[in-house]
MARBADREN-513891 format. One record per residue: residue in three letters; x, y, z of N, C-alpha, C in turn. Coordinates in steps of 0.1 Angstrom, whole numbers, plus 2048, in hexadecimal, padded with zeros to 3 digits. Example, Ala and Ser with C-alpha at 12.3 -4.5 7.8 and 13.67 -1.06 7.14 Angstrom:
BEGIN
Ala8847C784E87B7D384E8847DF84E;Ser8807EA8478897F584788180084F;
END
This chain:
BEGIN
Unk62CADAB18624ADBB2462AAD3B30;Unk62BAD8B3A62FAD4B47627AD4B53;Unk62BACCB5E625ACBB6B629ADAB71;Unk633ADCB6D638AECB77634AF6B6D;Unk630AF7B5F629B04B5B61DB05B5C;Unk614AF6B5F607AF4B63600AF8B71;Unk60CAFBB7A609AFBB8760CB0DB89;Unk612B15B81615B1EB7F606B29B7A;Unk601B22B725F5B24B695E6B24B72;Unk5EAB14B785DDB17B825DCB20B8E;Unk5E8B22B935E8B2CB9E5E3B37B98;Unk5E7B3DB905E3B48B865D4B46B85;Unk5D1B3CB825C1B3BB7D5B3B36B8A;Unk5B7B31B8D5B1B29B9A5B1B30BA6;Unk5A0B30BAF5A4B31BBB5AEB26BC4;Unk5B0B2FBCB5BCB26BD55B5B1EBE1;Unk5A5B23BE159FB18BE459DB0DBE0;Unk59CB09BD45A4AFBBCF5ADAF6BD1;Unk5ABAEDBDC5B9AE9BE05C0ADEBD7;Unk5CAAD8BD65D2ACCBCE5DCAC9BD8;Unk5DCABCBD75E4AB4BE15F0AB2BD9;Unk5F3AB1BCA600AAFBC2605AB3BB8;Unk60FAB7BB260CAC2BA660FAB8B98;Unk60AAAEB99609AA9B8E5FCAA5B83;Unk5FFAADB785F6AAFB705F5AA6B66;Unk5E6AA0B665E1A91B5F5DBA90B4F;Unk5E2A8BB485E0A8AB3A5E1A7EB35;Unk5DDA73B3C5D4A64B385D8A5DB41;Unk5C8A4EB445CBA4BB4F5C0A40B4B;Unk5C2A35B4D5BCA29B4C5BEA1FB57;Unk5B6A17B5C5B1A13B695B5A16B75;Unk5C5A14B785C6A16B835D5A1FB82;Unk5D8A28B735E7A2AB745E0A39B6D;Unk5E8A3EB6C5E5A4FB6A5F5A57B64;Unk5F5A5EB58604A5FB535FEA6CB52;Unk609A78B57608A87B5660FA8BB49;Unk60EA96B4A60EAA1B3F61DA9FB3A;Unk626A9AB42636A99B41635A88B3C;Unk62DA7EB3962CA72B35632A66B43;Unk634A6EB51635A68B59626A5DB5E;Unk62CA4EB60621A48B6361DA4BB76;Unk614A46B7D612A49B88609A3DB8B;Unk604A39B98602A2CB9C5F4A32BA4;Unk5EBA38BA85DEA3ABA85D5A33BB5;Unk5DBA36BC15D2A32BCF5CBA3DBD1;Unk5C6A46BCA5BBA51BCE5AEA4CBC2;Unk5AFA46BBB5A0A44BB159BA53BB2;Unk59FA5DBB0597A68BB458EA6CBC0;Unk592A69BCA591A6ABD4585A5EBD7;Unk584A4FBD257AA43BD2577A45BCB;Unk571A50BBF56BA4CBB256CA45BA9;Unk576A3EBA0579A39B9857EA25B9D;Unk571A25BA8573A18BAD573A0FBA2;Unk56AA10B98571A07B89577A0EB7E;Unk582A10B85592A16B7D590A22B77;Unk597A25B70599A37B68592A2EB5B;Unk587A33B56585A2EB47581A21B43;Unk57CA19B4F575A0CB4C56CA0CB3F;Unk573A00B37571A00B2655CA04B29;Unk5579FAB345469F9B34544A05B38;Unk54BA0CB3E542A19B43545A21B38;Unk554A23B31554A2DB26548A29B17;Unk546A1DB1B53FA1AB0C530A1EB0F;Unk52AA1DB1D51EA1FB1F51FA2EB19;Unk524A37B22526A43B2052AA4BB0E;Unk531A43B0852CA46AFB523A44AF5;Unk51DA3CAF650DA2FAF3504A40AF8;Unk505A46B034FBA50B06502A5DAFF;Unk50BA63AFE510A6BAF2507A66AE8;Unk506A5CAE3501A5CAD24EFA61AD5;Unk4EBA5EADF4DEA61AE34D7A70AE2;Unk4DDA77AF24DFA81AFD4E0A88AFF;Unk4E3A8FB054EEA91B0A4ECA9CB19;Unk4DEAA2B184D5AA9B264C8AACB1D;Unk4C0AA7B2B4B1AADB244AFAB4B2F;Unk4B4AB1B3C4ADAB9B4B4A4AAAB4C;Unk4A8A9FB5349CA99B5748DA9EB60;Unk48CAA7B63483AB1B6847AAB4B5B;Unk47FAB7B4F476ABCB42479AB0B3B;Unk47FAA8B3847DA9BB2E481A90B32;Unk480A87B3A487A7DB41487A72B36;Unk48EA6AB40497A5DB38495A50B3D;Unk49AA45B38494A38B3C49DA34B46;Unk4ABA37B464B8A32B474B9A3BB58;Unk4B7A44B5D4B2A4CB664A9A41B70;Unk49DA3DB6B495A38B7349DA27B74;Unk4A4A24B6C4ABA13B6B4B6A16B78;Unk4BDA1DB784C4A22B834C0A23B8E;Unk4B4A2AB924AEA2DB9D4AAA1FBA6;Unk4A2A16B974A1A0BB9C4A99FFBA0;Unk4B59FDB9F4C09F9B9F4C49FDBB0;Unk4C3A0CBB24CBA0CBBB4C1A08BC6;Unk4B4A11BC74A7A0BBC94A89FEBD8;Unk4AD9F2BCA4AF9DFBCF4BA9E4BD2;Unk4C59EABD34D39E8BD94D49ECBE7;Unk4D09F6BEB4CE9FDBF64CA9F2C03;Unk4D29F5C0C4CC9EAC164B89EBC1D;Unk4B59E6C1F4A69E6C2649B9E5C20;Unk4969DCC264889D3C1F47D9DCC21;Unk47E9E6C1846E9EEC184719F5C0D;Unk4669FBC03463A04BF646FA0DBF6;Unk47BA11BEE482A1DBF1481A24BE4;Unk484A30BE1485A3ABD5492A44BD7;Unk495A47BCC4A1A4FBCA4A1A5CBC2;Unk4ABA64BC44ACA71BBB4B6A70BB8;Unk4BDA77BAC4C7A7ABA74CCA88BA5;Unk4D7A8BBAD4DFA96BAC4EFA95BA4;Unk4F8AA1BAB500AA3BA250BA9DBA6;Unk50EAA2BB751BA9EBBD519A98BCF;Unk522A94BD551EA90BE5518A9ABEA;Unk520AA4BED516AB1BF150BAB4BF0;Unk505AB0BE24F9AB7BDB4ECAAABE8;Unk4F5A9DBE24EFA90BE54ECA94BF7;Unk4F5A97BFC4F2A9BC0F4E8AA6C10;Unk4EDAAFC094E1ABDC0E4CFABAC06;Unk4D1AADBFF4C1AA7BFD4BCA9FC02;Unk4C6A96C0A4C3A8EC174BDA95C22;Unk4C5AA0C274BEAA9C324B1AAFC2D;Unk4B0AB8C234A5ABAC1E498AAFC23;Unk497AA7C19493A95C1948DA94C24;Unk498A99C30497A95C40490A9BC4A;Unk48EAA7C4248CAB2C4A478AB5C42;Unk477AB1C3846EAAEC34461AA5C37;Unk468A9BC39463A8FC3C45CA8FC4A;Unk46EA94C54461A94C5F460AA0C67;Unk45FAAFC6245CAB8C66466ABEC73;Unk471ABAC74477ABEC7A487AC4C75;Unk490ACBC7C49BAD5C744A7AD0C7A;Unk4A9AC9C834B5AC4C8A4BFABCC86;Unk4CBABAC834D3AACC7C4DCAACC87;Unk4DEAA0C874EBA9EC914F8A93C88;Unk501A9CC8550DA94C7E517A93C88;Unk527A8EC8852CA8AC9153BA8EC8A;Unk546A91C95553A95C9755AA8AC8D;Unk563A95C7F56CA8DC79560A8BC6A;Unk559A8DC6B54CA87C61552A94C56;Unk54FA8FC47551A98C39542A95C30;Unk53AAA2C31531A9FC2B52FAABC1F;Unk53BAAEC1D537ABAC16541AC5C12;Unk53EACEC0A544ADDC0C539AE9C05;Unk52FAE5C0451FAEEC05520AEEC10;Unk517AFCC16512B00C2950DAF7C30;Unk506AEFC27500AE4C35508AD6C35;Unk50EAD3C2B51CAC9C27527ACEC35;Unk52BADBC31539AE1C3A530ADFC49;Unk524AE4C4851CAE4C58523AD7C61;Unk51DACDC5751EABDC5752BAB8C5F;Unk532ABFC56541ABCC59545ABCC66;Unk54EAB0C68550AAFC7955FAB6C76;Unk565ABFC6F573AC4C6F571AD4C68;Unk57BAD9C7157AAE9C6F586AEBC65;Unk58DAEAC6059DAEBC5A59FAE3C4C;Unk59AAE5C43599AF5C3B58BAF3C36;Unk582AEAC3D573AEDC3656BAF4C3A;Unk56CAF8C49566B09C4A569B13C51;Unk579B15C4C57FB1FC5257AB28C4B;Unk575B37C4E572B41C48567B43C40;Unk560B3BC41556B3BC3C549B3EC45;Unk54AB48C5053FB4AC5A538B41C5D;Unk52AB46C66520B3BC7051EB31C63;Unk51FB20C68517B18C67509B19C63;Unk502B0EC5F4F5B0BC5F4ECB0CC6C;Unk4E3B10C6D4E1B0AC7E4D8AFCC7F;Unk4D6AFAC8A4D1AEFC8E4DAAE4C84;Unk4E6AE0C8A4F1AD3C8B4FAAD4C91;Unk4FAAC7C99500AC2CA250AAB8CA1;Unk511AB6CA851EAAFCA5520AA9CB2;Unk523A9ACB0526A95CBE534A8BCB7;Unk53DA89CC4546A85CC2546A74CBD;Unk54DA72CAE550A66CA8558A58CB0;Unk54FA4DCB3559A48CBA564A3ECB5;Unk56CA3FCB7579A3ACB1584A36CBD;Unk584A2CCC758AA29CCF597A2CCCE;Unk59EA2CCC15ACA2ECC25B0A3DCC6;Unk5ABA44CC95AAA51CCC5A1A55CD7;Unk59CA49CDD594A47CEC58BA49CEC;Unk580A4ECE4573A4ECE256CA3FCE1;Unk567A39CE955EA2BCEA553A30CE9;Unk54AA29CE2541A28CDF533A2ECE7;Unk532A2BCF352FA31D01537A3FD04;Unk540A41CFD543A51D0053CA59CF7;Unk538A50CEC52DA5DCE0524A5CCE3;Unk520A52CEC50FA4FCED50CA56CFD;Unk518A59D03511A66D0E513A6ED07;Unk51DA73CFD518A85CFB50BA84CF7;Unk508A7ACE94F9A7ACE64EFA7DCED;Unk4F1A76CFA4E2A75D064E5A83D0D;Unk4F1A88D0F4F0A99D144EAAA1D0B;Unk4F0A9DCFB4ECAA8CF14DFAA9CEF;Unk4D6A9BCF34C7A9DCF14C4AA1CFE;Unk4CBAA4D0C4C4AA7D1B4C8AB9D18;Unk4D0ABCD124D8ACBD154D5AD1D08;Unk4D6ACDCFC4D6AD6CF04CBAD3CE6;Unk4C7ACECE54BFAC5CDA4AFABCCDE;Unk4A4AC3CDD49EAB6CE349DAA8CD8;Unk49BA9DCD649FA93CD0491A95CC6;Unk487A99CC8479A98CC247BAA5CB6;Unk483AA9CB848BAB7CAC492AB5CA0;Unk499AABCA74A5AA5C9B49CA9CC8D;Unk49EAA2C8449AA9CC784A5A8DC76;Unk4B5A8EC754B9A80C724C4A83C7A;Unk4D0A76C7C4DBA71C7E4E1A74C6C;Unk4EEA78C6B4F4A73C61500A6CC63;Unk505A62C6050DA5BC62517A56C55;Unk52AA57C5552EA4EC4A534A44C50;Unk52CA34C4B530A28C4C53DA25C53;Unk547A31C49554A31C4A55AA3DC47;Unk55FA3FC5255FA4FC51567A4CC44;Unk56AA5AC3B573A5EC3157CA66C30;Unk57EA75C30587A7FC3658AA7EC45;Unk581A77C4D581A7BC5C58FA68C5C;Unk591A5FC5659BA5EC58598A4DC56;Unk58CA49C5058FA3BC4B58AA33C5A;Unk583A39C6357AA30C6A56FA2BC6D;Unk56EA1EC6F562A16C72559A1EC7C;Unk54FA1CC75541A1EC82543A13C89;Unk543A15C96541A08C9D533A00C9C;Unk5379EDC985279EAC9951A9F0CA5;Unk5249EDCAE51B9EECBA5119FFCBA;Unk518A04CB7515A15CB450FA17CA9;Unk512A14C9F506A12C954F1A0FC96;Unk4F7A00C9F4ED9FACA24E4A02CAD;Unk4EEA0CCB74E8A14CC14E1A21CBA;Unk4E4A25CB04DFA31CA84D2A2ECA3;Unk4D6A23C9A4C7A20C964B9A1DCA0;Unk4BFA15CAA4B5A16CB54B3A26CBD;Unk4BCA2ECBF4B7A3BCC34ADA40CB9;Unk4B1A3FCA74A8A46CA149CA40C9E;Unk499A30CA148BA29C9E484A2ECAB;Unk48CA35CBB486A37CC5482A45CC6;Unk488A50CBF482A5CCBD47DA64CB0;Unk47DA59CA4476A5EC97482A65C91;Unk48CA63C90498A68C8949CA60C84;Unk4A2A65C734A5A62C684B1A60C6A;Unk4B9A52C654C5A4FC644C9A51C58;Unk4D2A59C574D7A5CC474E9A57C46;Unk4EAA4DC3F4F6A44C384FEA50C31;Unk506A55C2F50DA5CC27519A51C1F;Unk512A49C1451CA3EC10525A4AC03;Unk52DA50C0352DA5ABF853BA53BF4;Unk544A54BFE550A4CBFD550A41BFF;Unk545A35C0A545A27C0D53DA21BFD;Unk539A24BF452FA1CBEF535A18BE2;Unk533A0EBDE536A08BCF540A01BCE;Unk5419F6BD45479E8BD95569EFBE0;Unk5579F9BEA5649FEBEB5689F8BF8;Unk5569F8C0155E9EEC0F55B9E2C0D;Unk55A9DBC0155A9D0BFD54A9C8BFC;Unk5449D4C025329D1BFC5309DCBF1;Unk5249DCBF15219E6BE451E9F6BED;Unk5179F1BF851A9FCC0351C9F3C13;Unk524A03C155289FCC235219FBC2F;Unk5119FCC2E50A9F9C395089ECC39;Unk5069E6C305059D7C2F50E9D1C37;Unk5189D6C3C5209D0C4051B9CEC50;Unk5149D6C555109D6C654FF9D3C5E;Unk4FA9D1C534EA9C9C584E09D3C5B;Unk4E59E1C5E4DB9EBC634D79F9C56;Unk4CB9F6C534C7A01C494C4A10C51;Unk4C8A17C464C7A24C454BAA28C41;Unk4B3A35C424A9A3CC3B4ABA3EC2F;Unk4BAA48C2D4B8A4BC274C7A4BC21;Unk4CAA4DC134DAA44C134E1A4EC07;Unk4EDA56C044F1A5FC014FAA55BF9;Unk4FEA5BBEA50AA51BE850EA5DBD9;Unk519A5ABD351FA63BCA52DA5ABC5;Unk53AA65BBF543A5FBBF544A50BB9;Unk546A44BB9546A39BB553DA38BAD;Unk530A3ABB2524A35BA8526A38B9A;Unk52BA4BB96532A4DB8753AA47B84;Unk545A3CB88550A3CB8155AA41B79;Unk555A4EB7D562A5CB78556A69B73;Unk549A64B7453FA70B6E536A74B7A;Unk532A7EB7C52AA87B8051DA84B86;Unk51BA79B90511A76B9550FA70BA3;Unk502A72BA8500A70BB74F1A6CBB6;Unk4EFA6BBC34E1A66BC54DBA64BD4;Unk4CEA65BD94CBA64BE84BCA57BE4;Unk4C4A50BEC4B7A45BEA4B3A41BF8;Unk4A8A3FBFB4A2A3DC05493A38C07;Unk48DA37C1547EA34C13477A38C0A;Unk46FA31C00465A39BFA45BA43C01;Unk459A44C0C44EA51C14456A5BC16;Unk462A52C1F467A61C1D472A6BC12;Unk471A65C09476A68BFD46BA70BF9;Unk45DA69BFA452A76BF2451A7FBFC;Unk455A81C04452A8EC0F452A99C02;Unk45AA9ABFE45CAAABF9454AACBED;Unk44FAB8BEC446AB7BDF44DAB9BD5;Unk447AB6BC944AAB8BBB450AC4BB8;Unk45FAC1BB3466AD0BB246BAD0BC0;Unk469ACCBC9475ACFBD3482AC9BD5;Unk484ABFBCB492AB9BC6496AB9BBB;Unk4A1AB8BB54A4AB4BAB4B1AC1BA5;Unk4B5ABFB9B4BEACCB964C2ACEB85;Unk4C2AD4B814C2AD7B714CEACBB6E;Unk4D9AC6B6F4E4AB9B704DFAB0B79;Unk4D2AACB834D3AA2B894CFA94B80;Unk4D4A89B824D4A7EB7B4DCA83B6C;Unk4DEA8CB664E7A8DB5B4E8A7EB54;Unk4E4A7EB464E6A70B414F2A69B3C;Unk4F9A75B3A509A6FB3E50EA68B4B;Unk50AA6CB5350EA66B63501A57B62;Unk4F8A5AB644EDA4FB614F2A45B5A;Unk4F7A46B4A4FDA3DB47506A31B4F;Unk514A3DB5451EA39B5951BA32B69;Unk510A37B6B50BA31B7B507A20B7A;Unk4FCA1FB6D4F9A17B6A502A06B63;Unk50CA10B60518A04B59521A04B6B;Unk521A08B71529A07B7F5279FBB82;Unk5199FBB855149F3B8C5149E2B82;Unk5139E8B785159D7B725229D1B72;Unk5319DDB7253E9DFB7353D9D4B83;Unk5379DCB8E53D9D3B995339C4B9A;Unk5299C4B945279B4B905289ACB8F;Unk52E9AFB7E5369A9B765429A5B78;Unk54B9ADB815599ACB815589A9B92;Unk5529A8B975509A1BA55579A9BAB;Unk5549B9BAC5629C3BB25609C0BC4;Unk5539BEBC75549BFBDA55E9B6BD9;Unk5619A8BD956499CBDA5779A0BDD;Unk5789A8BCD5859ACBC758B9B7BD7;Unk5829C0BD75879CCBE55879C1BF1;Unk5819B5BF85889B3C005979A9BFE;Unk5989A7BF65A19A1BED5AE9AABEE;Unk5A99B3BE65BB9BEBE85BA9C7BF5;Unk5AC9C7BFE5B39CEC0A5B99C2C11;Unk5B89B9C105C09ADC1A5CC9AFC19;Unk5D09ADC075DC9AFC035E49BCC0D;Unk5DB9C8C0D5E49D3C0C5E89D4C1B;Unk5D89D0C245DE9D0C335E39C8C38;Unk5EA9B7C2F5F89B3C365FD9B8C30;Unk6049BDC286129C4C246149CBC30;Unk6099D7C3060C9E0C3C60E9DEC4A;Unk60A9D3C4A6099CBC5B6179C9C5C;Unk61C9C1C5062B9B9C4F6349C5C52;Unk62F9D1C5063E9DAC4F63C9E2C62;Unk6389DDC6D62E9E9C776409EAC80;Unk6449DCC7F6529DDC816579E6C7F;Unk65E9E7C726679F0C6C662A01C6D;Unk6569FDC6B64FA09C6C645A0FC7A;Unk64AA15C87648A14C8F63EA23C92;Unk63DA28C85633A38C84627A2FC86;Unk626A21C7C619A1CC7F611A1DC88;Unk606A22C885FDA20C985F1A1AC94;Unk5E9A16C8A5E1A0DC895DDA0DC76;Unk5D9A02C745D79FEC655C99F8C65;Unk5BE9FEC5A5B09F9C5D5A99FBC4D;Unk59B9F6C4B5949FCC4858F9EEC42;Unk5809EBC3C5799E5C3157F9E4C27;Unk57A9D7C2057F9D3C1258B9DFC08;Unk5899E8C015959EDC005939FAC00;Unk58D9FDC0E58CA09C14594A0CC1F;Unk5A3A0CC1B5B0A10C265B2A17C27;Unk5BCA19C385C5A24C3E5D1A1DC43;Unk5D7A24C475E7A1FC515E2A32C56;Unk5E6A32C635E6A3EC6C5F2A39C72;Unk5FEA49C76609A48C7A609A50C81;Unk60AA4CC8D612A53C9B621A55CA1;Unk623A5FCA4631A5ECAC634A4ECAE;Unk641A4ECAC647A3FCB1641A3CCC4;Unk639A33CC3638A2FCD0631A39CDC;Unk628A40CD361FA4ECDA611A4BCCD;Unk608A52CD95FBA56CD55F9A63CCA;Unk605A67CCA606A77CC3607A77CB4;Unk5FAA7BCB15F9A7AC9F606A82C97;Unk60BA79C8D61AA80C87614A81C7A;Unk60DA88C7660EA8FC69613A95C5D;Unk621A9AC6762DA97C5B62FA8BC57;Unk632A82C5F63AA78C55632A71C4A;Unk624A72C52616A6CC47616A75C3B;Unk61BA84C3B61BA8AC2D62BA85C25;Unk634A85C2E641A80C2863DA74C20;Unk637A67C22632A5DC2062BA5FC13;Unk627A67C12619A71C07621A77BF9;Unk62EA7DC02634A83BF3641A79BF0;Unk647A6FBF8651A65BF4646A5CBEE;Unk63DA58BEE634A52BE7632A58BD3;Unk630A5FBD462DA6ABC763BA69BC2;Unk643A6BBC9653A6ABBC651A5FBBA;Unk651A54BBF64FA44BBF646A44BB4;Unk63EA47BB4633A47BA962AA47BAC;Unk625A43BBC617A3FBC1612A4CBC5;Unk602A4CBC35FCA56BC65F2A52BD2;Unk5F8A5CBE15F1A56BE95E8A5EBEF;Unk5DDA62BF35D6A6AC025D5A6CC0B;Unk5D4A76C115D6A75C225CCA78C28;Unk5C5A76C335BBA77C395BCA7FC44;Unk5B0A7BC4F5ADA7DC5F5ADA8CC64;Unk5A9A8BC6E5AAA98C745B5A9DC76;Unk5C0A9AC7E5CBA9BC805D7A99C73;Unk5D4A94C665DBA96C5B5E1A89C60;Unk5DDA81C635EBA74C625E5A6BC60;Unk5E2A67C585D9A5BC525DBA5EC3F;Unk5E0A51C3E5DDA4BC2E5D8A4AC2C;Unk5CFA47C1F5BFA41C215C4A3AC0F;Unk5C5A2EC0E5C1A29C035B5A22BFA;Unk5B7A2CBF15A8A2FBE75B0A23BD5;Unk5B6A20BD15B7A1ABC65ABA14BC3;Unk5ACA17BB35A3A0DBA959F9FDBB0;Unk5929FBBB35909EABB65959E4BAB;Unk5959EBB9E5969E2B8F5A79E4B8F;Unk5AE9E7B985BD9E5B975C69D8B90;Unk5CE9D9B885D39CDB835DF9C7B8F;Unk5E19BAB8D5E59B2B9B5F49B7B98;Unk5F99BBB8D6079BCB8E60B9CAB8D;Unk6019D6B8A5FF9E4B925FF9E6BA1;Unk5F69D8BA65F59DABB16019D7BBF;Unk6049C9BB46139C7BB961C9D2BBE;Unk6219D8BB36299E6BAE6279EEBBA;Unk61E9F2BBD6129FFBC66179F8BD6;Unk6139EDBD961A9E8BE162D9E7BE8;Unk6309E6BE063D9E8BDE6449F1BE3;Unk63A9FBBD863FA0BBDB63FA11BE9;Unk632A0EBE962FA13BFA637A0CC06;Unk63CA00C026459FAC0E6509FBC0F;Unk655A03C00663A07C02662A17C05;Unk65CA1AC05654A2AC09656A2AC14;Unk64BA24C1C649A23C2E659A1FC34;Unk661A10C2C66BA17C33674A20C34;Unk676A22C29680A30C2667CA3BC2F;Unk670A41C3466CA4AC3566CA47C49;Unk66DA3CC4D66AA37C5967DA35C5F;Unk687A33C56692A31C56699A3EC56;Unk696A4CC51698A59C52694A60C5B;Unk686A5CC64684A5FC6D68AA59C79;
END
């Protein structure tokens, strides 16, 4: 068995709407290193796209998750629930930022966890409106793709949108949007399209994710929440990629002080298994009646388990501490090379939630190629890397927090002899 008869086989078998970024096919993988079907090893800055923020197969989370095998294995918490379900809930409950009563549900995936937020939202306070923002990934369900601040490939072809969502442009100064440039479209979008007394929530990611690894600005954060305390709109956190010590808190609103209603998270929380969750106010959590949430896999006690050992994983092993620790590491290396490497156009993100974005040498003009060149000279190298943003030119580094220091060494290395080779050809 092979990488090239395996990729032969899926085309054959698979829609081609599955997309895959590399044709290398995975047959064992422990914390932060991953060996394919050919016994090649590989070096692992995607965690599964942030999920496996404590490593591929953390000894605590595999053993929890056997420990519920000997139990388990589905009852439908809907028809027979479980203790370990409600220990979770509570858990995340105290973790969540904001000093008032909160409650939680458990679902399957981010998606599932967004389209129960709006629900939630839309519930709560009688109104059908959302307003998400340019560059934003909330999805690939209809009201997820809705969500989406990017047309290419999440809803091409796929006919009309949801209605009532709005999109106002993300501000990100490096691409000239100030803060005060999103907050006039806002004040037109409520004078021309929207009255403000309509909109059920704001959805917001801390940090963007697909849209390219940027910061919400404090100041803009802090402006949202006061728009929504001033017109009865629900601020909704989508932590689905920020949460579980990855910007170096357990979530990344903590980082700006400002609570959310309602808070979306997935990905990390499993540690490689099948779980999500929407925690928020307790009132408006009870908005919906009995039976209006939940799903034959939500909370699954295999995920439950593994949610529940996560969180003792980043604890125990002090992971927030550890991510601002190796994003430091990773953004001076990358700082050290801006020289040699002049595609550089800016290097950012929280604890070990990175990017490097590459522009034309000494231009505004997003280069794309070279960021994918970068992407597949990376992969012969061994490292497995991601690429982000709207414009395709953005890295976005996702590795294991539980990385070993001399893996991580290695990974380092790689990529700086990567960047220049690839910067020296160009």
């Amino acid at each position: 068995m092979d990488n090239q008869a395996l990729a032969v086989r899926r085309s054959d078998a698979i829609s081609r709407g599955v997309g895959v970024t590399t044709s290398v096919y995975a047959e064992r993988a422990e914390n932060a290193e991953i060996w394919d079907v050919e016994g090649r090893r590989y070096i692992d800055f995607a965690a599964g796209i942030a999920v496996v923020n404590t490593g591929h197969r953390h000894p605590k989370v595999m053993a929890a998750v056997r420990d519920q095998l000997d139990h388990f294995t589905h009852t439908c918490h809907q028809v027979i629930p479980y203790e370990n379900y409600i220990r979770l809930a509570e858990r995340l409950n105290d973790a969540v930022l904001g000093d008032f009563p909160k409650k939680t549900i458990f679902v399957t995936t981010g998606a599932e966890a967004v389209e129960n937020a709006v629900k939630i939202a839309r519930a709560a306070t009688n109104r059908s409106a959302v307003i998400a923002f340019s560059g934003a990934f909330h999805g690939r369900t209809f009201m997820g793709m809705t969500l989406t601040g990017k047309v290419v490939p999440y809803k091409t072809g796929f006919g009309a949108m949801m209605p009532d969502v709005f999109h106002v442009p993300f501000p990100v100064a490096l691409h000239g949007t100030t803060v005060e440039d999103t907050l006039g479209v806002l004040d037109k979008l409520f004078k021309a399209d929207v009255d403000p007394n309509r909109v059920a929530a704001f959805i917001v990611e801390p940090v963007q994710g697909e849209g390219g690894f940027y910061e919400v600005p404090r100041a803009f954060l802090a402006k949202l929440r006061e728009l929504a305390d001033k017109h009865g709109i629900l601020l909704i956190a989508d932590e689905v990629q920020t949460g579980f010590a990855r910007t170096g808190k357990l979530f990344a609103m903590e980082h700006y002080g400002v609570h959310a209603d309602l808070t979306t998270m997935a990905k990390g929380l499993g540690g490689g298994f099948p779980v999500a969750a929407v925690t928020g106010r307790a009132n408006i959590m009870d908005a919906p009646g009995p039976g209006g949430l939940g799903g034959t896999y939500g909370g699954n006690p295999i995920g439950i388990a593994a949610g529940n050992a996560v969180l003792d994983v980043i604890e125990e092993e002090a992971l927030c501490a550890r991510a601002d620790q190796l994003g430091a590491r990773l953004k001076q290396r990358l700082h050290s090379l801006t020289e040699a490497v002049p595609q550089i156009a800016d290097i950012r993100g929280p604890g070990f939630m990175n990017a490097v974005e590459f522009n034309l040498p000494n231009s505004t003009t997003p280069n794309p190629d070279f960021t994918n060149k970068v992407r597949l000279r990376a992969l012969e190298k061994g490292l497995i890397l991601l690429t982000c943003g709207v414009y395709g030119n953005v890295i976005r580094f996702l590795a294991p927090i539980t990385i070993q220091d001399d893996v991580f060494a290695e990974a380092l290395d790689i990529l700086e002899t990567t960047l220049r080779e690839c910067a020296a050809e160009a």
